[in-house]
C-alpha positions in Angstrom: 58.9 155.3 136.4 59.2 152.3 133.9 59.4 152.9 130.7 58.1 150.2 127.9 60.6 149.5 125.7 60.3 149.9 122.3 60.8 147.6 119.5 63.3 149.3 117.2 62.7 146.7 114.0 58.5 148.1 114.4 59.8 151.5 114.4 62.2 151.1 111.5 59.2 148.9 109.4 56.8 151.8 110.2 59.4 153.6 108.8 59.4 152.2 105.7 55.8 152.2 105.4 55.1 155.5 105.8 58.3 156.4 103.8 57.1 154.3 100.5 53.3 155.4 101.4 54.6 158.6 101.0 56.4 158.0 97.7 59.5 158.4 99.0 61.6 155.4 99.9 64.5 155.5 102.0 67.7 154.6 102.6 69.0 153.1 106.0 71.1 156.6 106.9 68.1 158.9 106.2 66.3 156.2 108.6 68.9 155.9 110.9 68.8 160.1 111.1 65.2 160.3 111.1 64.3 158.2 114.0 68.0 159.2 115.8 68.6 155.2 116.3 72.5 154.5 115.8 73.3 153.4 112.4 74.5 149.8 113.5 70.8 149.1 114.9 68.6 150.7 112.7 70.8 147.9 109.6 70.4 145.1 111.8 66.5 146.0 111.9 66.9 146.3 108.4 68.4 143.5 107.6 66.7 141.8 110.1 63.1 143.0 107.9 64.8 141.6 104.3 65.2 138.5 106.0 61.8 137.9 106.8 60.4 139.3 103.4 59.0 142.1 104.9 60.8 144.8 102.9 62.7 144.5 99.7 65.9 146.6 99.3 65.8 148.3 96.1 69.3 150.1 95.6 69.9 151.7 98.6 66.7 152.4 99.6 63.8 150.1 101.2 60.5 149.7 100.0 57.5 147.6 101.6 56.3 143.8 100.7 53.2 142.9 101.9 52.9 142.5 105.3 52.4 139.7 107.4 49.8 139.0 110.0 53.6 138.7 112.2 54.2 142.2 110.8 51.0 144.0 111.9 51.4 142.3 115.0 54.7 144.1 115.7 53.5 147.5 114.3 50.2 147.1 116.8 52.2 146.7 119.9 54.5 149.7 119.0 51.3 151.6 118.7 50.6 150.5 122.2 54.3 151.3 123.5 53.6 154.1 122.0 50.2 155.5 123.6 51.9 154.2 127.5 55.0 156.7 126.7 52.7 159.7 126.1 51.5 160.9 129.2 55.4 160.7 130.0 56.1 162.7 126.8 53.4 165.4 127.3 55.3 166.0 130.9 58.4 167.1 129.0 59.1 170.9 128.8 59.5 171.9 125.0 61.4 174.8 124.8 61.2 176.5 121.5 63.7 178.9 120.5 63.9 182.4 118.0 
């Protein structure tokens, strides 16, 4: 079965977006642990995002800049990555335990 692959600088800007949406910037390790992306990737996606003007860094944690027609572009297709892997998801056993 082919899985789509997902864009890990979407993820991480969704991230963000949520994160300062929610009031609570953060910083590219609670990112990195949040989403289970290797720390390496998720700072390349990061820096990657600074670059463009997508995100500001403020400290050490990231907040949002407005985003570009380029940037809810990127966000809309990792929606649709997204809605393919879940009929693949929803086929996984979830085993809770006591």
């Amino acid at each position: 079965m082919d899985v789509p692959e997902i864009d890990i600088t979407a993820l991480v800007l969704s991230t963000v977006c949520v994160s300062e949406d929610d009031g609570h910037p953060m910083s590219a390790t609670e990112i990195a642990f949040l989403l289970d992306v290797p720390q390496a990737e998720t700072d390349r996606s990061l820096t990657q995002l600074v670059a463009d003007g997508s995100i500001r860094r403020d400290g050490d944690r990231y907040r949002l800049r407005a985003l570009s027609p380029a940037d809810v572009d990127r966000i809309e297709r990792l929606h649709d990555h997204l809605e393919e892997l879940r009929p693949i998801v929803e086929m996984i056993p979830v085993r809770l335990d006591s």
